[in-house]
TITIDREN-278797 format. One record per residue (C-alpha): residue number from 0; residue in one letter; chain; x, y, z. Coordinates in steps of 0.25 Angstrom, whole numbers, plus 2048, in hexadecimal, padded with zeros to 3 digits. Layout:
<nodes>
{NUM,'A','A',{X,Y,Z}};
...
</nodes>
This chain:
<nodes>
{0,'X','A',{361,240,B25}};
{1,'X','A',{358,24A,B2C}};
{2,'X','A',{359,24C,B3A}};
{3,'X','A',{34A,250,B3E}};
{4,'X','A',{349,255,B4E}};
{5,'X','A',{337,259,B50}};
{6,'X','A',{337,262,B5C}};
{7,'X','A',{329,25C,B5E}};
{8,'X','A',{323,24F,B5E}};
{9,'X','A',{317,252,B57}};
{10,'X','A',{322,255,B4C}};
{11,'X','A',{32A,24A,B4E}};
{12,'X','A',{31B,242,B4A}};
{13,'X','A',{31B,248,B3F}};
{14,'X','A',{32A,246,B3A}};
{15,'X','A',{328,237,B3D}};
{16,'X','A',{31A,234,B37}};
{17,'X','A',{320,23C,B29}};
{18,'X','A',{32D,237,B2A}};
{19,'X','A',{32E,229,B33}};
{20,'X','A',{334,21F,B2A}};
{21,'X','A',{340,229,B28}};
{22,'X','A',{343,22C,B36}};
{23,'X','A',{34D,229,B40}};
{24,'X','A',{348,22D,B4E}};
{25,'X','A',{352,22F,B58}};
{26,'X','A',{353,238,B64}};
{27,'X','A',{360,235,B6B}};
{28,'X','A',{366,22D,B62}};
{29,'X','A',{370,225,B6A}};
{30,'X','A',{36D,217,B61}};
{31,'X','A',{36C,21D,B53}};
{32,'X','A',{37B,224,B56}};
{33,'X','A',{381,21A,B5D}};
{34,'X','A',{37D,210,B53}};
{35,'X','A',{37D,217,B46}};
{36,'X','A',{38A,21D,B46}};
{37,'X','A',{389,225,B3B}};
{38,'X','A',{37C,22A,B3D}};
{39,'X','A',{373,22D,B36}};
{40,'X','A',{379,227,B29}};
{41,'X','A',{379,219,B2E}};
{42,'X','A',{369,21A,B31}};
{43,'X','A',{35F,214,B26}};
{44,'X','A',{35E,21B,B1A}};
{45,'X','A',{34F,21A,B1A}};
{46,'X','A',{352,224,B26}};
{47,'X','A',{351,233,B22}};
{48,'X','A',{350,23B,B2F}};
{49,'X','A',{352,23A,B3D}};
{50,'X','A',{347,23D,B44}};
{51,'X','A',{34E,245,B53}};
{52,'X','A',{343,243,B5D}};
{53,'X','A',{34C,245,B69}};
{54,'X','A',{348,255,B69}};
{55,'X','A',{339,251,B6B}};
{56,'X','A',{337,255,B7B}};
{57,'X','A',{32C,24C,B7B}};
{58,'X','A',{331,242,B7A}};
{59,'X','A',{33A,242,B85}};
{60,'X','A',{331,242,B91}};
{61,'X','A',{332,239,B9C}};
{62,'X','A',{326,23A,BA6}};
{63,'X','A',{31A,232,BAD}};
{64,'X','A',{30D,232,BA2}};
{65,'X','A',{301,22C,BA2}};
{66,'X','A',{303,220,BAD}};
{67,'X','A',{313,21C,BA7}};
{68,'X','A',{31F,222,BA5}};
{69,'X','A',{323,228,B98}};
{70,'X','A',{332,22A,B94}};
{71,'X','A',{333,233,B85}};
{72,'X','A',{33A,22C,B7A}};
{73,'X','A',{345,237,B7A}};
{74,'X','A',{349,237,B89}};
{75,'X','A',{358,234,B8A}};
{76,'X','A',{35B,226,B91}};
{77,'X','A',{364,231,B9C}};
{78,'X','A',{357,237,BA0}};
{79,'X','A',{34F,22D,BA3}};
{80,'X','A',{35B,229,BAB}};
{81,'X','A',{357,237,BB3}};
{82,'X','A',{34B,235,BB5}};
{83,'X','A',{344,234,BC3}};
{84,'X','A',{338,22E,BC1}};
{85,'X','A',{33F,222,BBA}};
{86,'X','A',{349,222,BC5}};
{87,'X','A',{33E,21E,BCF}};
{88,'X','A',{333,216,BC6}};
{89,'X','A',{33C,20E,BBC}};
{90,'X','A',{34B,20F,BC1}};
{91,'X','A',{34D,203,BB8}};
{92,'X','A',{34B,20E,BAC}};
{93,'X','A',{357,216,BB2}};
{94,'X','A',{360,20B,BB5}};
{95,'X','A',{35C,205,BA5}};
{96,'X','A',{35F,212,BA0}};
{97,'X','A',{36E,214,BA7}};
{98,'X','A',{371,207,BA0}};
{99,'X','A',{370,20D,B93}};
{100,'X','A',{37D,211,B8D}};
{101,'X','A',{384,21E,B93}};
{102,'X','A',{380,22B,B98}};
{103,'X','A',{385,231,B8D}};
{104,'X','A',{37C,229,B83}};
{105,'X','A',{370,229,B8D}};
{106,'X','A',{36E,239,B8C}};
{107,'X','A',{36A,238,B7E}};
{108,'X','A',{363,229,B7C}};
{109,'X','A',{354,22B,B7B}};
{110,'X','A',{34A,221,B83}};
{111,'X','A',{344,220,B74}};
{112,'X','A',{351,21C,B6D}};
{113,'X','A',{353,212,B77}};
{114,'X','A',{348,20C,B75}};
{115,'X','A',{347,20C,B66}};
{116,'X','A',{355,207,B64}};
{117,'X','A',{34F,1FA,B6C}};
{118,'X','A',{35C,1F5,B72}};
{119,'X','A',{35C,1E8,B79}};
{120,'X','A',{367,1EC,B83}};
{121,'X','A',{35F,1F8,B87}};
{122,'X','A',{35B,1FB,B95}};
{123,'X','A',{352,204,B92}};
{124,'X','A',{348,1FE,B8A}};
{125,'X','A',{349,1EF,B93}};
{126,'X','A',{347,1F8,BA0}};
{127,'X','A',{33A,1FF,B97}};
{128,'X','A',{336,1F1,B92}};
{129,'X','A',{335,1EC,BA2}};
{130,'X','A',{32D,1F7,BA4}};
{131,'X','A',{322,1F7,B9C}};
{132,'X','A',{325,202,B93}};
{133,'X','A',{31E,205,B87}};
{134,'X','A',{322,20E,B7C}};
{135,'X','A',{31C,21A,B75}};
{136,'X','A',{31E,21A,B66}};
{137,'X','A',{319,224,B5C}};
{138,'X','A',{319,21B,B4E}};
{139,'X','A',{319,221,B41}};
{140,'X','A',{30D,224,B39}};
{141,'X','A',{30A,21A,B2E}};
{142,'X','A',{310,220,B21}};
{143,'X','A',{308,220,B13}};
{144,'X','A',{2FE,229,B0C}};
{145,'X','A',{2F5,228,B1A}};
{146,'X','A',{2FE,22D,B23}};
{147,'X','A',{2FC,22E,B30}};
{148,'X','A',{301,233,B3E}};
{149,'X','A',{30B,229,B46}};
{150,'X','A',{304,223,B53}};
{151,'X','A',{309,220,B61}};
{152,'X','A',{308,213,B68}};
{153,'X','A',{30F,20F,B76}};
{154,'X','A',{314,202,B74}};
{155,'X','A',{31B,1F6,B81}};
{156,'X','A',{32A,1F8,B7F}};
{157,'X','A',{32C,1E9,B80}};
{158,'X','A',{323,1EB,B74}};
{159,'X','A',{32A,1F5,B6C}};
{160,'X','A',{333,1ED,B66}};
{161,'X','A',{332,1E2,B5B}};
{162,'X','A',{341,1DB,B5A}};
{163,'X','A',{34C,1DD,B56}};
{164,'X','A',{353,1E9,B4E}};
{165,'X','A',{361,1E8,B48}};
{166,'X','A',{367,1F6,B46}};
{167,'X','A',{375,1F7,B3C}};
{168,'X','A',{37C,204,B3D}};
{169,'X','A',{385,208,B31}};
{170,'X','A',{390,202,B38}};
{171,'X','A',{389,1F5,B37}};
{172,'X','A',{389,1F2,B47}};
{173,'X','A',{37B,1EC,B4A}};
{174,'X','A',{372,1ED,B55}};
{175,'X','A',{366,1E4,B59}};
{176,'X','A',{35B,1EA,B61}};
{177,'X','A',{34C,1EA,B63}};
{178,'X','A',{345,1EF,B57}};
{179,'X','A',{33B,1FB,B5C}};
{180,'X','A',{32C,1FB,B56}};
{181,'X','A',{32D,208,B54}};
{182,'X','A',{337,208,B4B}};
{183,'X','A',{33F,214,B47}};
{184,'X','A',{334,21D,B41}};
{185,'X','A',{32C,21C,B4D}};
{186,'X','A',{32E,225,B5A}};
{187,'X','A',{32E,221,B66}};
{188,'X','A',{328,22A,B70}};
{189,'X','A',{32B,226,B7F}};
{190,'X','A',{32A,21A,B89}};
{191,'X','A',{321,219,B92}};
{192,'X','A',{322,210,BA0}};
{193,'X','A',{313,20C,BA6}};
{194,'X','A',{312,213,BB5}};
{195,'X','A',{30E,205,BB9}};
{196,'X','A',{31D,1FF,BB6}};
{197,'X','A',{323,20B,BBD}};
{198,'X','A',{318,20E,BCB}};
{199,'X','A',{313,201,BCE}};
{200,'X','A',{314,1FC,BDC}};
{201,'X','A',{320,1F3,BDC}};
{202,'X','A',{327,1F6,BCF}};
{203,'X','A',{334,1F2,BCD}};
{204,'X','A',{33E,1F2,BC2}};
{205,'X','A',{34C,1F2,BBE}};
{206,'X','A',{357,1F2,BB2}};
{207,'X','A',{363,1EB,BB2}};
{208,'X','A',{36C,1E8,BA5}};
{209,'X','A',{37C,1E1,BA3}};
{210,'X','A',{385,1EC,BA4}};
{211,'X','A',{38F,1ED,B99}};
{212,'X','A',{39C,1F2,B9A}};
{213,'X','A',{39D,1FD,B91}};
{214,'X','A',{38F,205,B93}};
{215,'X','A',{38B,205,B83}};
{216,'X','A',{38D,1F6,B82}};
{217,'X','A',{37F,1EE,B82}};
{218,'X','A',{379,1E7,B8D}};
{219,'X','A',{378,1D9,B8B}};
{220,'X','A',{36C,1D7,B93}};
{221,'X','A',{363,1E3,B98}};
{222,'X','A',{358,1E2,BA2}};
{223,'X','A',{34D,1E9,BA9}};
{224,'X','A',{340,1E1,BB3}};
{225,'X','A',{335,1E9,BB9}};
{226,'X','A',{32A,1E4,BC2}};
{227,'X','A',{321,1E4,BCE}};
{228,'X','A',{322,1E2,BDD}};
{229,'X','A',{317,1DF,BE7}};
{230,'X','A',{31B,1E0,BF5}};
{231,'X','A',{329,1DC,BF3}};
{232,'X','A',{325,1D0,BE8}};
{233,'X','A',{327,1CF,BDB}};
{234,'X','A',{31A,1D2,BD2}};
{235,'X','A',{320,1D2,BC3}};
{236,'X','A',{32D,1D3,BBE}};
{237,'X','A',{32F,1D5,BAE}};
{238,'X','A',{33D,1D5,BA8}};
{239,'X','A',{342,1DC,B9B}};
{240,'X','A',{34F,1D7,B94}};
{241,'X','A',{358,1D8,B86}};
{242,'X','A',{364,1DD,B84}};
{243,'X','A',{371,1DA,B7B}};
{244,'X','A',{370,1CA,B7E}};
{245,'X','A',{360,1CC,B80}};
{246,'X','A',{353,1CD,B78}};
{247,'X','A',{34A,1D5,B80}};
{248,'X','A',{343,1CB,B8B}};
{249,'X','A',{337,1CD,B93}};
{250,'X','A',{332,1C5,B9D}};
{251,'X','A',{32D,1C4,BAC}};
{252,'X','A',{335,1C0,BB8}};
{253,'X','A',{331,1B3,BBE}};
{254,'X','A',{330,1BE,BCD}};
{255,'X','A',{322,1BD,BD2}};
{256,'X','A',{320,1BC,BE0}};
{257,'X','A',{32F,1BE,BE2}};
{258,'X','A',{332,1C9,BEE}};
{259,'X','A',{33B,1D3,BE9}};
{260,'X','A',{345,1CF,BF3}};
{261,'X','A',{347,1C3,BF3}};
{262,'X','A',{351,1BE,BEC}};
{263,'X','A',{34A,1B2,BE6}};
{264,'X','A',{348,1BC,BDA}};
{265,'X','A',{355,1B9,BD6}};
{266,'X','A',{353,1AA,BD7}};
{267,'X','A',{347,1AC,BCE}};
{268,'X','A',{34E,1B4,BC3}};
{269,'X','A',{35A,1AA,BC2}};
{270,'X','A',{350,19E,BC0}};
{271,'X','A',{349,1A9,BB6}};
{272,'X','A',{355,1AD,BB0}};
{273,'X','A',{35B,19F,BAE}};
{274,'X','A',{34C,198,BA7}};
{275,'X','A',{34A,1A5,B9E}};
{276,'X','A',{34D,1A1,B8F}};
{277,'X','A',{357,1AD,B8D}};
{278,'X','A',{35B,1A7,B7F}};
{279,'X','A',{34F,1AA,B79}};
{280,'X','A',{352,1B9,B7B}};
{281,'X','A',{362,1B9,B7A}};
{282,'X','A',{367,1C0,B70}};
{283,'X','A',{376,1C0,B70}};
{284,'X','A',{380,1BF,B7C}};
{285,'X','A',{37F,1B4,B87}};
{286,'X','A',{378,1A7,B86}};
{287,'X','A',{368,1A7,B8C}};
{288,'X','A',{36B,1A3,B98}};
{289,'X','A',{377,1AB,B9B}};
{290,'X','A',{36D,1B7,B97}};
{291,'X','A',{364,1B0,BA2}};
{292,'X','A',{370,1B4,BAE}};
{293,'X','A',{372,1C1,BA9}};
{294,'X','A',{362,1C4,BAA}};
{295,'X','A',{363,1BF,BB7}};
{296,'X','A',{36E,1C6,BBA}};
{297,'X','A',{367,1D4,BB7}};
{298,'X','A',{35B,1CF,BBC}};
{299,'X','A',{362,1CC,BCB}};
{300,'X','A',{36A,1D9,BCA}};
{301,'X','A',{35D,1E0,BC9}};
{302,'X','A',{353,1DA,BD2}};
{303,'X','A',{360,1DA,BDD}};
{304,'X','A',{35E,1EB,BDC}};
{305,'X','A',{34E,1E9,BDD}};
{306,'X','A',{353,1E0,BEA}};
{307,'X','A',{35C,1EA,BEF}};
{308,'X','A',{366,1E0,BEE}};
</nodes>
């Protein structure tokens, strides 16, 4: 197994469009370790290098471009917990993030490992979901006699994935999760969060997820809502929603016209909550209506911090 680490992108490309059907790309490499043991022997054996991307600079920005906001694939989960401008615009991004597992692990998972790996108990990628965030993907060329260079596309995070994946490790414990379009010989490049979702007048947004016990247990539910306020009434509320006992759910909240103080929100949400055919998204865990009162649960805990309450 080579271990391949391009100092520059351009020769990371070239790697990738020669090579792409017998790479592994990885960067921090929290998932591959912690679920292949005995990396890298437990990995395909179609697999003949892995391809280190986390040395690529580049890729590791996170700054305002173009009229959104661009966060690199190889940025650790710790320093978009750092960062300022998140911290004012998108607090939901920070608080998403310090749910994911423990410092320790934080300080070397990647934004772009996340996200590939597709968990549905993440809190990262449901906070991104709510936010309109789309994902920059560098596919690899077509191989045969006419090859040619990969190309880049930007495509909806809700979009990205197609499914379900189930990994096996060598040690035969299994783990459902979305299946990326990308799939593994693909790169992906950064996300990027429209200026729109983060500056409009009125924006609001949060994250809010069951707190296991033990900090590397999965979250049985994970949730994130973004919307818009016009002089204290509710414009648009949308909700993102998967975890352990959850496929991921999108949907609009019935808040219209609902003041943000008032706490007929809450009223609103229940009857929401309590109608919404939960069953056809559970996937393990509680029945569809107990998955309905912990929705709400999260929900009511969330706009109560928006309400100051």
């Amino acid at each position: 197994m080579e271990f391949l680490s391009p100092q520059y992108l351009s020769e990371a490309f070239e790697i990738l469009d020669r090579r792409g059907k017998e790479l592994k790309i990885a960067a921090g490499m929290t998932h591959i370790l912690r679920f292949h043991t005995d990396f890298p022997q437990g990995l395909s054996p179609s697999l003949k290098a892995i391809l280190h991307i986390g040395n690529l600079e580049v890729l590791s920005d996170i700054r305002e471009e173009n009229q959104k906001y661009g966060i690199g694939s190889t940025a650790t989960l710790s320093s978009l917990a750092a960062d300022s401008y998140l911290a004012r615009y998108a607090p939901a991004i920070l608080d998403a993030v310090l749910a994911t597992s423990t410092p320790q692990i934080r300080n070397r998972r990647t934004v772009g490992g996340e996200i590939g790996w597709g968990s549905f108990h993440s809190p990262l990628i449901v906070t991104l979901m709510a936010l309109g965030a789309k994902v920059r993907v560098r596919f690899q060329a077509d191989t045969g006699e006419n090859n040619h260079p990969g190309r880049e596309d930007s495509v909806d995070l809700m979009e990205f994935y197609e499914g379900q994946l189930e990994r096996t490790s060598s040690c035969e414990n299994k783990q459902v999760t979305r299946s990326p379009r990308s799939k593994g010989q693909h790169l992906i490049m950064k996300v990027a969060i429209p200026d729109e979702m983060l500056h409009r007048g009125g924006t609001f947004s949060f994250f809010r997820g069951l707190r296991p016990k033990i900090s590397m247990e999965n979250s049985g539910v994970v949730l994130a809502v973004h919307g818009y306020t016009h002089q204290g009434v509710i414009q648009s509320a949308h909700m993102v929603a998967s975890g352990l006992w959850l496929d991921t759910l999108s949907t609009k909240l019935p808040l219209e016209g609902v003041r943000m103080g008032d706490t007929y929100i809450f009223e609103k949400l229940y009857s929401f909550c309590d109608r919404y055919s939960f069953d056809k998204y559970r996937r393990e865990g509680p029945s569809g209506a107990q998955l309905g009162l912990v929705v709400f649960g999260l929900l009511k805990e969330g706009f109560s911090h928006l309400m100051g309450n």
